[in-house]
DRENBALUM-46845 format. One record per residue: x, y, z of N, C-alpha, C, CB in turn. Coordinates in pm, 1 decimal. Atoms other than C-alpha are relative to their C-alpha. Glycine has a CB too. Layout:
REM DRENBALUM-46845
X|Y|Z|X|Y|Z|X|Y|Z|X|Y|Z $
...
This chain:
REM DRENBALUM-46845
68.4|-49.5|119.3|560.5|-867.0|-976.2|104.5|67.5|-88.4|-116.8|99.5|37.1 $
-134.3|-48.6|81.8|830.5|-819.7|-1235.7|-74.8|102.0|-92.0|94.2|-135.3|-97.8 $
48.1|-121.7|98.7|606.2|-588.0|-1510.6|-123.1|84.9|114.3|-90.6|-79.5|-181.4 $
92.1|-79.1|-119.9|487.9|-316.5|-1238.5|-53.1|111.8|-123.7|111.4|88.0|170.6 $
76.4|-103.8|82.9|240.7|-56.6|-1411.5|74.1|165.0|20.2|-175.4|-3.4|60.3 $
-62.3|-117.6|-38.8|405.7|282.5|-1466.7|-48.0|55.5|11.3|66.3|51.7|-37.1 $
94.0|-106.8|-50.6|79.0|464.5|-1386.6|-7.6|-25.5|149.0|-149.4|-4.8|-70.5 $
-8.3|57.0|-178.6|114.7|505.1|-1025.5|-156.2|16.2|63.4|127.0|124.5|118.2 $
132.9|34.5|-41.7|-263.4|530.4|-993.6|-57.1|-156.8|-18.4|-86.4|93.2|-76.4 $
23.1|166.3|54.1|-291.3|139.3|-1161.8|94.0|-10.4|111.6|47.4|-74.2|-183.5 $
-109.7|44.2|-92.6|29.0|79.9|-956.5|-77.5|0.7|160.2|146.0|118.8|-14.4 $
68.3|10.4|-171.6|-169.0|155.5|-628.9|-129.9|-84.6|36.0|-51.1|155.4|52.2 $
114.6|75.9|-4.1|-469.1|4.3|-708.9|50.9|-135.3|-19.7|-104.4|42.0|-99.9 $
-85.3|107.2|-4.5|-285.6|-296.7|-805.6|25.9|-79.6|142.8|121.4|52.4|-51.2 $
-52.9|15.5|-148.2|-98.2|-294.4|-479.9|-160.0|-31.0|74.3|96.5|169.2|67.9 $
132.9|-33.0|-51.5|-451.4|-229.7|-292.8|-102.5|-183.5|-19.9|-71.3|164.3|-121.6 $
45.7|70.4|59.1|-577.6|-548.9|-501.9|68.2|-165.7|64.4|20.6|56.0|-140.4 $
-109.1|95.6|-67.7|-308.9|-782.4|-395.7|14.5|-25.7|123.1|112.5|32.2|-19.9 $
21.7|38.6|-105.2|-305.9|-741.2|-63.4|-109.9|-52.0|89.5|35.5|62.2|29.6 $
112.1|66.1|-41.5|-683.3|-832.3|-17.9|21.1|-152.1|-31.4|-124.0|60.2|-67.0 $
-43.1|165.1|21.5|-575.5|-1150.6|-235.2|85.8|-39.3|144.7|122.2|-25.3|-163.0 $
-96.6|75.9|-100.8|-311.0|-1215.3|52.4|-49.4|11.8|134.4|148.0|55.3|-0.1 $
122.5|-27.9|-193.8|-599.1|-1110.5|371.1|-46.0|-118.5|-38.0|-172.3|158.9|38.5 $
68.4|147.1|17.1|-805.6|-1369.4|176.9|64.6|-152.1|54.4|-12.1|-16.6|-155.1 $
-110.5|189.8|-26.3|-527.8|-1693.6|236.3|100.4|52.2|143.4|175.1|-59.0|-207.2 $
-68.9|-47.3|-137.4|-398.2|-1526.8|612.4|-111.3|-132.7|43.2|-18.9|204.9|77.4 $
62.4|122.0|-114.0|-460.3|-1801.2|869.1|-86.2|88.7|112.6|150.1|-100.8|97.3 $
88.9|-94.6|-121.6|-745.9|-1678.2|1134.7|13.7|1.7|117.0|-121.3|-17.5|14.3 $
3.0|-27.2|-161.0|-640.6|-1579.0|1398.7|-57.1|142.6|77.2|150.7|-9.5|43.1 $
38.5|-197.8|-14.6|-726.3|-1255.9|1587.6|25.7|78.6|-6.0|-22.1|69.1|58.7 $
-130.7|-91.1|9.5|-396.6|-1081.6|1602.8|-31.1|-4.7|-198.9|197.0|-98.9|89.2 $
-24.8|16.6|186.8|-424.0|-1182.7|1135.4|-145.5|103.7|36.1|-16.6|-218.8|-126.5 $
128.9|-27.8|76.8|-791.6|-1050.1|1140.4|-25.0|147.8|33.5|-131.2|-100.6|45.1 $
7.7|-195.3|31.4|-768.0|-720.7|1306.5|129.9|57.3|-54.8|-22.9|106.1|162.1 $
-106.9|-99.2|90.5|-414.8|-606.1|1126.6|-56.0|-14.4|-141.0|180.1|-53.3|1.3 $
49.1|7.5|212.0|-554.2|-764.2|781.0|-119.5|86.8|6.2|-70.2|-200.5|-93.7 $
88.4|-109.7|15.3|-845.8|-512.0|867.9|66.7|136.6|-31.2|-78.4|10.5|121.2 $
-106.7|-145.1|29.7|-563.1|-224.4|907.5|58.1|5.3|-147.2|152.8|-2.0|108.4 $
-94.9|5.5|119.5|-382.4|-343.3|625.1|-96.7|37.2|-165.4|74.9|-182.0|4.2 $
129.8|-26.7|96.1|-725.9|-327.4|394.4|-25.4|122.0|-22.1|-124.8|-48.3|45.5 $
27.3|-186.0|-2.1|-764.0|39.7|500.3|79.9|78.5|-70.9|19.0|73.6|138.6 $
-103.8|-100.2|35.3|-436.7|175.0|446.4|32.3|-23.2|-129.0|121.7|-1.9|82.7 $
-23.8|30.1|115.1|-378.7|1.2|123.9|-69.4|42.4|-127.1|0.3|-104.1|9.7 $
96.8|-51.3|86.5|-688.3|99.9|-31.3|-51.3|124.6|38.7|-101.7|-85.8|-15.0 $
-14.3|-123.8|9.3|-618.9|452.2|125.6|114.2|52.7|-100.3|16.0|39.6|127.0 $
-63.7|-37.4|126.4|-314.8|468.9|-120.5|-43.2|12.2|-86.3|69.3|-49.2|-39.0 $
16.7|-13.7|126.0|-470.2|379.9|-422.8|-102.5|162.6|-8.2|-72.8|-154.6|-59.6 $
125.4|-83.3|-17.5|-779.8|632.0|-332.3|49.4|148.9|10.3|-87.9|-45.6|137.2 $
-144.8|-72.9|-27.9|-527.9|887.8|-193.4|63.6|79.8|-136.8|119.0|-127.5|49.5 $
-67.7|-33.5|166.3|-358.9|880.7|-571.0|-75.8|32.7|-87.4|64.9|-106.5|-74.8 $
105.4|-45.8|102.2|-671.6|923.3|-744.4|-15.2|153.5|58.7|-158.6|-102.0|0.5 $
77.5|-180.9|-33.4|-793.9|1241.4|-512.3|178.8|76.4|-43.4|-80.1|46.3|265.3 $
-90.7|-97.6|26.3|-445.7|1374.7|-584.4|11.1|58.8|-123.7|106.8|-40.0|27.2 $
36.4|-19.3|146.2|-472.2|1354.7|-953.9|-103.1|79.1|-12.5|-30.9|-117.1|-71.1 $
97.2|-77.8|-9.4|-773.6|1542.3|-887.5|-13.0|98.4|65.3|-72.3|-45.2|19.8 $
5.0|-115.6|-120.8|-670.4|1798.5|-643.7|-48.2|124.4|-57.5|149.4|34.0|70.9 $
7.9|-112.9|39.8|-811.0|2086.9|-648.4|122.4|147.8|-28.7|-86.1|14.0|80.3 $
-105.7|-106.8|-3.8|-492.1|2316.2|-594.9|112.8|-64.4|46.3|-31.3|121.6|87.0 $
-143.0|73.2|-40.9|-111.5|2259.5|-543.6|4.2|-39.7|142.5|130.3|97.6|-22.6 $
-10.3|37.4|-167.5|-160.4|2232.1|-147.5|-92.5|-121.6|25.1|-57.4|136.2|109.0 $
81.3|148.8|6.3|-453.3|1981.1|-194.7|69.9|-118.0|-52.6|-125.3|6.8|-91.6 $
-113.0|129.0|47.7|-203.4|1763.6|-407.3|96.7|-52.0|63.9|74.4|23.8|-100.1 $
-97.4|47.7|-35.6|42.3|1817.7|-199.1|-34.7|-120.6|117.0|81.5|111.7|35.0 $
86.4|32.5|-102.2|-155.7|1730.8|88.3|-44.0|-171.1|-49.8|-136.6|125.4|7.2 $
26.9|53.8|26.8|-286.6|1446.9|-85.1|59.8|-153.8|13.7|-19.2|59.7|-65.5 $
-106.4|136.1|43.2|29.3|1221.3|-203.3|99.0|23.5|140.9|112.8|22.4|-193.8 $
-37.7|27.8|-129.1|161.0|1324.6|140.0|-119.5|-104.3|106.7|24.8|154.0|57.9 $
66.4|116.7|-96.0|-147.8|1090.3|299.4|55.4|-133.1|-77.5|-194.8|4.7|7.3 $
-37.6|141.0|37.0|-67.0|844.5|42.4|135.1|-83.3|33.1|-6.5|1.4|-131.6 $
-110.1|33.8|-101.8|295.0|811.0|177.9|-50.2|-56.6|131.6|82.1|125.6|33.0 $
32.8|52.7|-142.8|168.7|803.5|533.2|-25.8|-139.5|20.6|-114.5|62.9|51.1 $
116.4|147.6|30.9|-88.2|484.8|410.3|101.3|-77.0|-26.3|-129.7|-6.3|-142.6 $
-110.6|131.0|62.7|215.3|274.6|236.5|73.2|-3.5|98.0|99.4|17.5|-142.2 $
-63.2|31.5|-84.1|399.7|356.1|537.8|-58.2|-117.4|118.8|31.6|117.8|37.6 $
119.6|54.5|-78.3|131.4|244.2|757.1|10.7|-178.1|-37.9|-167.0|86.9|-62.6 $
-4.0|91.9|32.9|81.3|-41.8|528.6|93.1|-95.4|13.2|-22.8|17.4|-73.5 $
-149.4|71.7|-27.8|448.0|-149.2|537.2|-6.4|-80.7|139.3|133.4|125.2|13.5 $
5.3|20.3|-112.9|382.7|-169.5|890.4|-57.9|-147.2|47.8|-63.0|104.6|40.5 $
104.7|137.3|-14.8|63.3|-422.3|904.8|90.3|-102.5|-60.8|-165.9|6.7|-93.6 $
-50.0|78.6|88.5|241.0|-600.7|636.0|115.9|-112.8|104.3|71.6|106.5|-126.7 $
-70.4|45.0|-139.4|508.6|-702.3|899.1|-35.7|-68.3|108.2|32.3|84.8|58.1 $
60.0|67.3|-161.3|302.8|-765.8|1232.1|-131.0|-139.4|-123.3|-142.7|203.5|160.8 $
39.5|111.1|4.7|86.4|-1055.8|1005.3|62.0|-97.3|-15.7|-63.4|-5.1|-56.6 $
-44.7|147.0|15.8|122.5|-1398.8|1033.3|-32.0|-104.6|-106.9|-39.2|-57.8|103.6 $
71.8|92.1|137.0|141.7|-1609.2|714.5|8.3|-122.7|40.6|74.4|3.8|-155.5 $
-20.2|161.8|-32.1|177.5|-1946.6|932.8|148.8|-41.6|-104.9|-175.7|-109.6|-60.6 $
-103.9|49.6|7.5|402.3|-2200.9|808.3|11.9|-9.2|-200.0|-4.9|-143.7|105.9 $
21.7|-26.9|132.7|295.7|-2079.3|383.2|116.0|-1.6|-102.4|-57.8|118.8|-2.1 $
-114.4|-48.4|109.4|582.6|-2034.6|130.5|-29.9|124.4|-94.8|28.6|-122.1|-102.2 $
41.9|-41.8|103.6|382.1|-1942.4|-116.9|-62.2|162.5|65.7|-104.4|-117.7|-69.8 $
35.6|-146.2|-30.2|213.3|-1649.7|131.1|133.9|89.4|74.1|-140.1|-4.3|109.8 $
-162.5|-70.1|-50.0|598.9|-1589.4|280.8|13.6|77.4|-97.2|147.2|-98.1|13.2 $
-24.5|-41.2|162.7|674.2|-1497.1|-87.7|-73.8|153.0|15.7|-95.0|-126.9|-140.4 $
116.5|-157.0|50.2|358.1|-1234.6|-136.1|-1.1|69.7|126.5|-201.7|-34.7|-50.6 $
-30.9|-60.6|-94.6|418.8|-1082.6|211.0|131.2|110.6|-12.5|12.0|-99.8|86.8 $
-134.6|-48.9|-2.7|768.5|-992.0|136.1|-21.8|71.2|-127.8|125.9|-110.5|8.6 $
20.5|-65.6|121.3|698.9|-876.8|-230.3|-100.5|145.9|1.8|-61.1|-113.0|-90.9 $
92.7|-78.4|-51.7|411.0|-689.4|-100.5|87.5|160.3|117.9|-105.6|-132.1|92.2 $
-66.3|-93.2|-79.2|629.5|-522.4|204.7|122.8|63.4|-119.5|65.3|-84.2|151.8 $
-110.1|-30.9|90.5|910.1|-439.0|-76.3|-121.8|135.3|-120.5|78.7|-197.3|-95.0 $
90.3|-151.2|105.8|592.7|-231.0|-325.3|13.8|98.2|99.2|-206.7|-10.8|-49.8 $
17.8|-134.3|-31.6|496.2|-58.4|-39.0|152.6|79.0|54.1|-120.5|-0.1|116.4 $
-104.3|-68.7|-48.6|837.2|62.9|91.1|59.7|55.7|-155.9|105.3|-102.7|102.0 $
-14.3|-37.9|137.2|884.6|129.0|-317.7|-101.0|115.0|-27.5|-23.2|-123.8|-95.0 $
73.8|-95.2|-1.9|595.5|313.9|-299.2|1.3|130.6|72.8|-81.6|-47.8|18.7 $
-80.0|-111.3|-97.5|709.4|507.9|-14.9|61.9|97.0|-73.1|114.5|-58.3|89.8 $
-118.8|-89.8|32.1|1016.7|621.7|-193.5|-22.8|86.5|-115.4|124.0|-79.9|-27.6 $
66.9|-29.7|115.7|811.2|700.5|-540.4|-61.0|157.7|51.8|-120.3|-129.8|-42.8 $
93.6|-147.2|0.6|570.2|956.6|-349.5|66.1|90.5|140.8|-210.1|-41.8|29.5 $
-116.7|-73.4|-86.3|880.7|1095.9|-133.4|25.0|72.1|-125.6|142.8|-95.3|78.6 $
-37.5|-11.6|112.9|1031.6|1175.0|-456.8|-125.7|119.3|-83.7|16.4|-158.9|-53.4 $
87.9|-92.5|19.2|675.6|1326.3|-576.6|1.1|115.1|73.9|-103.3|-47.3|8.7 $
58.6|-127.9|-28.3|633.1|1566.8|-303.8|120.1|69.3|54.9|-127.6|-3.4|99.5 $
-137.7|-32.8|0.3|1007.2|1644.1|-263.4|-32.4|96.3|-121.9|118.7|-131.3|-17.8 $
-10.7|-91.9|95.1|924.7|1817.0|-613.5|-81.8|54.5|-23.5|32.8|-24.0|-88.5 $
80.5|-94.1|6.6|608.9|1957.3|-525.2|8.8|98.0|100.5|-109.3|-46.2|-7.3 $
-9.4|-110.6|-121.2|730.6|2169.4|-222.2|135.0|91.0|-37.1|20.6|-83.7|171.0 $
């Protein structure tokens, strides 16, 4: 995704958006169907994550906040890895682009709460 959104709340939801597109075209297996369940959670605990932070009630709730959303992209990074896109190109591609946001994302809300503590 070469024009990434510089609102990192669009940016997560985005992300969040994309990786259901890439659960949707995973081959079924059982090992794909319960990580693409993990991977659904944690992904669309970032975006969700970035909204309640924007909304925190107080600096420790924020901090608190964009520190789960780290955790989740880490998390995510993770699933992202243990699925199997079979023998795809086209889902090789969005796997790897996908593992590359969230480890981008990682470093984004490192960076955030590096300057909220």
């Amino acid at each position: 995704m070469a024009d990434k959104p510089r609102d990192l709340q669009e940016r997560t939801a985005q992300f969040a958006l994309r990786v259901r597109a890439l659960v949707r075209s995973l081959p079924r297996t059982i090992a794909n169907i319960e990580d693409a369940k993990q991977l659904v959670r944690s992904s669309g605990s970032v975006a969700a994550n970035c909204i309640e932070a924007n909304e925190a009630l107080g600096d420790k709730d924020c901090l608190m906040r964009f520190r789960i959303c780290r955790k989740e992209a880490k998390e995510s990074h993770l699933w992202l890895r243990l699925i199997d896109v079979g023998a795809v190109a086209l889902l090789a591609e969005e796997k790897t682009a996908l593992s590359q946001e969230a480890q981008e994302l990682k470093l984004i809300l490192t960076a955030i709460i590096k300057k909220l503590e």
